[in-house]
MMTF fields as JSON, N, C-alpha, C and O atoms, coordinates in Angstrom:
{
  "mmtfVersion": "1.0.0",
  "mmtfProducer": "UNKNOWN",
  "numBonds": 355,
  "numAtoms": 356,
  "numGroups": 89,
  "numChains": 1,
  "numModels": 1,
  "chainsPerModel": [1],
  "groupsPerChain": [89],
  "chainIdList": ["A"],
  "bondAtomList": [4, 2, 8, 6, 12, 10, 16, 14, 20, 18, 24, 22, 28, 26, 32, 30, 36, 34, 40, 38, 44, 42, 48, 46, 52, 50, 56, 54, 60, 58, 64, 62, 68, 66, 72, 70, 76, 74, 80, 78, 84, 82, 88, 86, 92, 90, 96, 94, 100, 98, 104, 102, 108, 106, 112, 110, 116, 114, 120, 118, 124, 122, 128, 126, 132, 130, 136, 134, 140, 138, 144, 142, 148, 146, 152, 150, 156, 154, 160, 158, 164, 162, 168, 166, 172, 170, 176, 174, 180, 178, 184, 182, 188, 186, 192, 190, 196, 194, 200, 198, 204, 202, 208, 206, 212, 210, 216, 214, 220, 218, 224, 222, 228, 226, 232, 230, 236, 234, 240, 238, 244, 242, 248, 246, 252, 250, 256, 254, 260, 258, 264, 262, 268, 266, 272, 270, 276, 274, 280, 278, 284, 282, 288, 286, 292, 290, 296, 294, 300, 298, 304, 302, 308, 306, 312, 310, 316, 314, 320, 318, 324, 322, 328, 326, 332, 330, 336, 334, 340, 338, 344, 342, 348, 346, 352, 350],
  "bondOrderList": [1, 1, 1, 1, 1, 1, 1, 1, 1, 1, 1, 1, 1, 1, 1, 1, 1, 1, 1, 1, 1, 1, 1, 1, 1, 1, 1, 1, 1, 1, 1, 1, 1, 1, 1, 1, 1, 1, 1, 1, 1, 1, 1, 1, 1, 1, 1, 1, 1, 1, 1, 1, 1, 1, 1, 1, 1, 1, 1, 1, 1, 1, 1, 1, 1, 1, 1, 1, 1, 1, 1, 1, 1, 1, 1, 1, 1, 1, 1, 1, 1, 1, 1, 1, 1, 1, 1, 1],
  "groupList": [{"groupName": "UNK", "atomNameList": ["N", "CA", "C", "O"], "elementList": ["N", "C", "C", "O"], "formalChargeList": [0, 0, 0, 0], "bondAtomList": [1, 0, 2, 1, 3, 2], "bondOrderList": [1, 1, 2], "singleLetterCode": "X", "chemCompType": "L-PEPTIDE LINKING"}],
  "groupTypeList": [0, 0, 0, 0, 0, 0, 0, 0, 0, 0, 0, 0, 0, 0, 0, 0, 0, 0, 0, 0, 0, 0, 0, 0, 0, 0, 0, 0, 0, 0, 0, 0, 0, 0, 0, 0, 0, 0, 0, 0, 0, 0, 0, 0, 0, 0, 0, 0, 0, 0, 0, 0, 0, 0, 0, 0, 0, 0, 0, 0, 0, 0, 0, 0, 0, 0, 0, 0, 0, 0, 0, 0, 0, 0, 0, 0, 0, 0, 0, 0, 0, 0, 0, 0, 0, 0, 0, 0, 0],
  "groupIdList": [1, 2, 3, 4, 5, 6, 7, 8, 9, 10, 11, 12, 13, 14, 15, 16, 17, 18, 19, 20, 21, 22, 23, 24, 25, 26, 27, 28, 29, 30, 31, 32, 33, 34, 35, 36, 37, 38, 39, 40, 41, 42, 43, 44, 45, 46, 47, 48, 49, 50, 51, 52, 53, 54, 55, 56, 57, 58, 59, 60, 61, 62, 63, 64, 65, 66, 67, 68, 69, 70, 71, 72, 73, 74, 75, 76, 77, 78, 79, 80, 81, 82, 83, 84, 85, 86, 87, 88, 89],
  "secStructList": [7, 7, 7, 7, 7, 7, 7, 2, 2, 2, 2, 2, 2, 2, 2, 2, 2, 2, 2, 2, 2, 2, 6, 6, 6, 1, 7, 6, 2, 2, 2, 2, 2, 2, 2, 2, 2, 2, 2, 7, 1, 1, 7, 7, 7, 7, 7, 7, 7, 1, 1, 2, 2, 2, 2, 2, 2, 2, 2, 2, 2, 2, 6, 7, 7, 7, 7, 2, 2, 2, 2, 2, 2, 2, 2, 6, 6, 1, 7, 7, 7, 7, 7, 6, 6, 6, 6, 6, 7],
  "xCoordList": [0.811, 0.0, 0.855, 2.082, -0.062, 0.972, 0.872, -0.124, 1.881, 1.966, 2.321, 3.369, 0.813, 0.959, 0.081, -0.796, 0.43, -0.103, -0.977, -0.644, -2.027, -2.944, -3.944, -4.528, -3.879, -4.481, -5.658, -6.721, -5.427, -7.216, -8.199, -9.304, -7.573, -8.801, -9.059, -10.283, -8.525, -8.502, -9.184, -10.213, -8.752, -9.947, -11.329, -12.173, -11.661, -13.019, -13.706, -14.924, -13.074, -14.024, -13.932, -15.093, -13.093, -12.982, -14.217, -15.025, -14.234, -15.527, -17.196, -18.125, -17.189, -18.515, -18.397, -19.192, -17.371, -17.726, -18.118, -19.141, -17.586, -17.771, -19.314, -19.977, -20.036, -21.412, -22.602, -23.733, -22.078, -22.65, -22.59, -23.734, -22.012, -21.373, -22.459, -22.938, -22.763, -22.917, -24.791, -25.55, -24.98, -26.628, -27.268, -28.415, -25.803, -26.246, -25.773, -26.241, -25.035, -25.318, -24.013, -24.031, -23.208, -21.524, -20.64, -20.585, -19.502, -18.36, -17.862, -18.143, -16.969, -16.283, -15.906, -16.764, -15.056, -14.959, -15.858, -15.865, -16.769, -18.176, -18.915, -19.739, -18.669, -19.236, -18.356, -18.84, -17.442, -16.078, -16.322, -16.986, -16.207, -16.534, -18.178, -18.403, -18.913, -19.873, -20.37, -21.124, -19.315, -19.529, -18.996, -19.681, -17.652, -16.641, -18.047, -18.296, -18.642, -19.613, -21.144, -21.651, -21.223, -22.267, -21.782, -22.589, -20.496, -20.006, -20.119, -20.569, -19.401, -19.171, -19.617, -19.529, -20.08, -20.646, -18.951, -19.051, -18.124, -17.516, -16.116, -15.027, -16.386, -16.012, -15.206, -15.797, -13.73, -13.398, -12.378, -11.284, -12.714, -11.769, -11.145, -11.621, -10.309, -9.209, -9.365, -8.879, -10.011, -9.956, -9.325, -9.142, -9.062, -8.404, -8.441, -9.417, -7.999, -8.558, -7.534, -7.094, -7.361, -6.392, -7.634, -7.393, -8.83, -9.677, -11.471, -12.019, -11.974, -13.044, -13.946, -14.682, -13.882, -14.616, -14.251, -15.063, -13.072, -12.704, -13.535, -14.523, -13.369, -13.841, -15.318, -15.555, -16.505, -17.622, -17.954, -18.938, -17.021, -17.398, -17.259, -17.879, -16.271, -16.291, -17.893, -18.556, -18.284, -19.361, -20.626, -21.534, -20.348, -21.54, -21.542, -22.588, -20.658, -20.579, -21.161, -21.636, -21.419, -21.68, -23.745, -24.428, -24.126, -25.458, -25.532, -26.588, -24.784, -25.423, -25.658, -24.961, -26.713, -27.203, -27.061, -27.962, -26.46, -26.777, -27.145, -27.116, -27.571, -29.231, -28.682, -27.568, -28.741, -28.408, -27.566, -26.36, -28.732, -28.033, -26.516, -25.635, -26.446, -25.295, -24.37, -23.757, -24.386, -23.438, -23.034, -22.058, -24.068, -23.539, -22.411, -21.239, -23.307, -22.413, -20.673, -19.786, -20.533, -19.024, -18.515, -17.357, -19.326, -18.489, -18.442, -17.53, -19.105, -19.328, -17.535, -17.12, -17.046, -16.449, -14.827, -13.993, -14.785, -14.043, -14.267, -14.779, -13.953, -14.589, -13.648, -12.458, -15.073, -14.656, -13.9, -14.278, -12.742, -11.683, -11.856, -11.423, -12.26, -12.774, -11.578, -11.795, -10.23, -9.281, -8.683, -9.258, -7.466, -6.895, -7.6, -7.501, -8.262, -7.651, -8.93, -8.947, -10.223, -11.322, -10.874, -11.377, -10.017, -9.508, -9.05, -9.433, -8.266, -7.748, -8.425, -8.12, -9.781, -10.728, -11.419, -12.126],
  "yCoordList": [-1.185, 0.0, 1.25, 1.327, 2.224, 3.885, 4.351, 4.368, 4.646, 5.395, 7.109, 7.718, 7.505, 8.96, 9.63, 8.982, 10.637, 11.465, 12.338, 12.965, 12.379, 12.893, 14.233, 14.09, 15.244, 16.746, 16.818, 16.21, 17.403, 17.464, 17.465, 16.93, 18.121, 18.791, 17.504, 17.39, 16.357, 15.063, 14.334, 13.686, 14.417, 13.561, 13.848, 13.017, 15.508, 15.444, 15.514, 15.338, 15.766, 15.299, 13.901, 13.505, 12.856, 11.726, 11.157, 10.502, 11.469, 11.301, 12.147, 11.854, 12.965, 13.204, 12.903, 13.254, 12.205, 11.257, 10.079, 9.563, 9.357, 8.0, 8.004, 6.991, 9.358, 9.192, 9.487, 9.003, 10.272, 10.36, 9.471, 9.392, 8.495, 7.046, 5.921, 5.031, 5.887, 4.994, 5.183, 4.378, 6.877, 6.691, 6.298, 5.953, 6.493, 6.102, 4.55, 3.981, 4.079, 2.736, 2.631, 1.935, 3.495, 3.608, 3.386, 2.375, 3.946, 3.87, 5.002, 5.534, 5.779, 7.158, 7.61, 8.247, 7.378, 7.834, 8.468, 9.666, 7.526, 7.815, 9.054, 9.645, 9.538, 10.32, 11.547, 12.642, 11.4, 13.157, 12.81, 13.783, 12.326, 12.258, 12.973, 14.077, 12.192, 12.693, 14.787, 15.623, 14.721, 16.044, 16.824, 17.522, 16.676, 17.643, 18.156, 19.307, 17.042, 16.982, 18.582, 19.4, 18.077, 18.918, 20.426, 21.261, 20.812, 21.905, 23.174, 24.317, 22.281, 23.193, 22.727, 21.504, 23.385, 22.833, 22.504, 22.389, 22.444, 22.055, 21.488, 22.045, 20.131, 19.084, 17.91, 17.324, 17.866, 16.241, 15.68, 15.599, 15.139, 14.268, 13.171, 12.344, 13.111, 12.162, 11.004, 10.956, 10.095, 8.523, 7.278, 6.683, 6.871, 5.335, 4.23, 4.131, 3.715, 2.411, 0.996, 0.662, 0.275, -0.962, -2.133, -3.297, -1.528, -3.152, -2.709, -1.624, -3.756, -3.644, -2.63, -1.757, -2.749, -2.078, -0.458, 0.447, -0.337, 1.201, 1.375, 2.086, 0.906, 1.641, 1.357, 2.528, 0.647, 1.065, 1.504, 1.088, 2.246, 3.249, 4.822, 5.845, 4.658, 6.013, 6.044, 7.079, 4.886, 5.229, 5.65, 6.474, 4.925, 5.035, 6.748, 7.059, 7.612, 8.765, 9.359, 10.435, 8.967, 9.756, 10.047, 10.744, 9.051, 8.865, 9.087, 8.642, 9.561, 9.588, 11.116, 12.044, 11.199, 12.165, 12.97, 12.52, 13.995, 14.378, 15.412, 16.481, 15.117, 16.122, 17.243, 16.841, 18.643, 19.93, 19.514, 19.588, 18.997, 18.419, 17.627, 17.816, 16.604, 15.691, 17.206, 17.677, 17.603, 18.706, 19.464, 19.423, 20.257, 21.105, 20.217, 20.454, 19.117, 18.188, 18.058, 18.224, 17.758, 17.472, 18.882, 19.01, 20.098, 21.632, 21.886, 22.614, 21.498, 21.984, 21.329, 21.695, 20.529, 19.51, 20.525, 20.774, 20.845, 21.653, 22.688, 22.263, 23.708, 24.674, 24.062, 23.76, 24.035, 23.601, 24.334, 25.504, 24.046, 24.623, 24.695, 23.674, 25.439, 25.302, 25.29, 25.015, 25.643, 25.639, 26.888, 27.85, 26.405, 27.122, 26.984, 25.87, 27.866, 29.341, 30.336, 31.563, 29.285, 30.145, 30.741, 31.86, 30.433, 31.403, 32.773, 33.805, 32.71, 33.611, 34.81, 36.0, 33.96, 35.421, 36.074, 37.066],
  "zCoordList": [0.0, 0.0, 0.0, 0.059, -0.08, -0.361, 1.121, 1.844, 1.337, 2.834, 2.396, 2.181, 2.396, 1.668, 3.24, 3.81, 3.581, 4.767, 4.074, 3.068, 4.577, 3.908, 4.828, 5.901, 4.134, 4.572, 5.617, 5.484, 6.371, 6.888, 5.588, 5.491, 4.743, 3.852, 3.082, 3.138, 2.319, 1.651, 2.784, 2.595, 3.657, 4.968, 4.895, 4.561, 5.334, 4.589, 3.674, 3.689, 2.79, 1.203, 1.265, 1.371, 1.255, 1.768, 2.175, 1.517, 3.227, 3.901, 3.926, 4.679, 3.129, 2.229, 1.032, 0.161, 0.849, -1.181, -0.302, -0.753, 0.994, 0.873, 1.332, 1.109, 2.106, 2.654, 1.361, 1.324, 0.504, -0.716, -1.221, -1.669, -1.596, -2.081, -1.106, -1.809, -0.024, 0.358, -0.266, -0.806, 0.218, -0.272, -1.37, -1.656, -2.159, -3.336, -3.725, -4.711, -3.058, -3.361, -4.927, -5.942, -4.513, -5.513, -5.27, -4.57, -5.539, -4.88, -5.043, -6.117, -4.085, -4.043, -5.708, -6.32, -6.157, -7.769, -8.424, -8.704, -8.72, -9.559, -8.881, -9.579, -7.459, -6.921, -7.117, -7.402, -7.006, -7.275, -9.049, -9.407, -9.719, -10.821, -11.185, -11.679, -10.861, -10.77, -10.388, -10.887, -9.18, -8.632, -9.707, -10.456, -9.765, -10.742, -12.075, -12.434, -12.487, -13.489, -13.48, -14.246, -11.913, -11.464, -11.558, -11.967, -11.195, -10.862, -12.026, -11.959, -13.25, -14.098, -15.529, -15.645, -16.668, -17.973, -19.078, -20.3, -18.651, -19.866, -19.236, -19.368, -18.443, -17.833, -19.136, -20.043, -18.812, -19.749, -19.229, -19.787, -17.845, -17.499, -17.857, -18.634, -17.448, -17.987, -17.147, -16.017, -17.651, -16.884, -16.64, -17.702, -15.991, -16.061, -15.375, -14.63, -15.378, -14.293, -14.726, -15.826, -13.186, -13.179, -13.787, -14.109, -13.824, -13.866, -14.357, -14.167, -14.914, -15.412, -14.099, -14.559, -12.639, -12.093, -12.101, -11.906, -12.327, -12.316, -13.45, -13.268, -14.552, -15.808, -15.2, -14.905, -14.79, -15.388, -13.342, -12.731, -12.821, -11.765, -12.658, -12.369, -13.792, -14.699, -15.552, -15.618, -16.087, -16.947, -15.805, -15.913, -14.934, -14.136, -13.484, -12.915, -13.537, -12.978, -13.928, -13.566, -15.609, -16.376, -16.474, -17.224, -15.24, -15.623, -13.736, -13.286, -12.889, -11.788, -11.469, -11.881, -10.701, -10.266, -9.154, -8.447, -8.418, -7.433, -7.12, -7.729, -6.0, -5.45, -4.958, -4.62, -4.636, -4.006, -2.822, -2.585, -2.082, -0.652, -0.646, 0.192, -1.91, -1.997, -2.15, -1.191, -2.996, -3.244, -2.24, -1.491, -2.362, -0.588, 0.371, 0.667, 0.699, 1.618, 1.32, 2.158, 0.057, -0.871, -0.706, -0.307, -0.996, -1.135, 0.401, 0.793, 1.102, 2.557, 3.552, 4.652, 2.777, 3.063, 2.776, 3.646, 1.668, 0.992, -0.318, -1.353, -0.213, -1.217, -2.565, -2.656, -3.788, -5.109, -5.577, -5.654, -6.009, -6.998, -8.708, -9.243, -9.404, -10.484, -11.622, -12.802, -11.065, -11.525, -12.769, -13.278, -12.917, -14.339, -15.69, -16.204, -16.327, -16.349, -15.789, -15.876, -15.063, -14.874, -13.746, -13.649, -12.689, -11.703, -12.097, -11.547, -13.016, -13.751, -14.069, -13.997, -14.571, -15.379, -14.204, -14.378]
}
């Protein structure tokens, strides 16, 4: 395993992907996947996966849904970074 130390801030998103994840009956990925999705209209992540379940936790983010509340919960967790270059403008 990776012995990587990990942020307060990766702890709780961590743990509002895995409670979003659980209501929905997913797995964490498909749910930050999913979110990143919700956030902004012109989303193209880059995917990959060691095994048939990674890949269809990616397709499955492309058809899952989440509700206001799921969201809040994930941004409440840590404020969304919308990144380079929309910071910029």
């Amino acid at each position: 395993g990776r012995n990587i130390e990990r942020s307060e801030r990766e702890i709780s998103v961590r743990k509002a992907l895995e409670a979003v994840a659980r209501r929905k009956q997913t797995i964490i990925s498909s749910v930050a996947l999913a979110h990143v999705m919700h956030k902004t209209s012109c989303v193209f992540p880059i995917v990959g996966g060691r095994n048939t379940r990674h890949l269809r936790g990616n397709i499955e983010a492309l058809t899952l849904r989440l509700t206001a509340d799921d969201i809040a919960e994930i941004d409440t967790a840590a404020p969304f970074d919308i990144g380079f270059p929309n910071t910029l403008l």
